[in-house]
N, C-alpha and C positions, 0 to 999 in steps of 0.2 A: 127176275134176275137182279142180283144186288151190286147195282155200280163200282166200278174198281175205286178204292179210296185213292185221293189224290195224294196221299203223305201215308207212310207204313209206321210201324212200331221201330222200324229199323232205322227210317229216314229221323223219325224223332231222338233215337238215340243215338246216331250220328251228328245232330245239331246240338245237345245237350252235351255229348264229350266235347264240340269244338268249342263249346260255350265253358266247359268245364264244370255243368252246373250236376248235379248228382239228383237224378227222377228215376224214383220207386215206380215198380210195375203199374200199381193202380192209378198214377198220375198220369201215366204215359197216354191212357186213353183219353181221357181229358183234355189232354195238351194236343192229340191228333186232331183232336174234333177243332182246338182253338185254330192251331195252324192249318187247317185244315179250313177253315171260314175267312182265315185272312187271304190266302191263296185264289178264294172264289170271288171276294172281292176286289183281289186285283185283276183276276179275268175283267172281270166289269169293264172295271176302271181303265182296262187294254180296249175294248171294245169300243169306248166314248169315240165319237166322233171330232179332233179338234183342227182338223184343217181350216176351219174357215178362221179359227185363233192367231194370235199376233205371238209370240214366243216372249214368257217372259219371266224372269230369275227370282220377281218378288211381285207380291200383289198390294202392296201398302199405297205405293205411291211417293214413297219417303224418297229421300236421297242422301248423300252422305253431305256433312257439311262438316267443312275440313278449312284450315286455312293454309296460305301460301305453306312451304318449306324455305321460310327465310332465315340466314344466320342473324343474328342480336349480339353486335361484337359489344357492346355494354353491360352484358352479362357473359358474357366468356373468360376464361381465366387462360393466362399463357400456363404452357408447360409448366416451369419452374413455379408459379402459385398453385399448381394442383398440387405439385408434387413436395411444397415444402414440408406438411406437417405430415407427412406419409414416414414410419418406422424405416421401412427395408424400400431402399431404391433400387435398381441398376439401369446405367446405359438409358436414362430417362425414362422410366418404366414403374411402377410399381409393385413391388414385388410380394406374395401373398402365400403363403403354405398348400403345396397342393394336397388335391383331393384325391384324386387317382391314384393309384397305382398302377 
């Protein structure tokens, strides 16, 4: 007796419309057997044992290396210097052609 396949012709073309990808008949088997192997290796990978594991979001060991968030008023410009060579002002603002409708 021949095991029920874990993925149909149907499922695959259900995935391929939400993908919007457009699969000819004869690819479709192909592509069951591929999704179809990834599926079985995710069983696996459900099955691993990882309780005795510590939970963790990356395996490098890296970390981020960032500095303070300090303002530098030695390079800051007041309002009025941002805003002097600017074409269209208003209301201290600078004013720019929108994009939108």
């Amino acid at each position: 007796m021949k095991p029920t396949p874990l993925i149909t012709n149907d499922d695959t073309a259900h995935l391929a419309k939400l993908a919007s990808l457009p699969v000819s008949p004869d690819r479709m088997a192909k592509l069951n057997g591929q999704i179809e192997a990834t599926f079985e290796y995710i069983q696996i990978i459900q099955q691993t044992d990882t309780s005795g594991l510590a939970e963790t979001n990356q395996v490098t060991g890296l970390s981020n290396v960032t500095r303070s968030d300090v303002v530098d008023d030695s390079r800051t410009l007041t309002q009025a210097q941002a805003l002097q060579n600017a074409k269209y002002t208003h209301n201290g603002y600078f004013v720019v052609p929108a994009i939108l409708e």
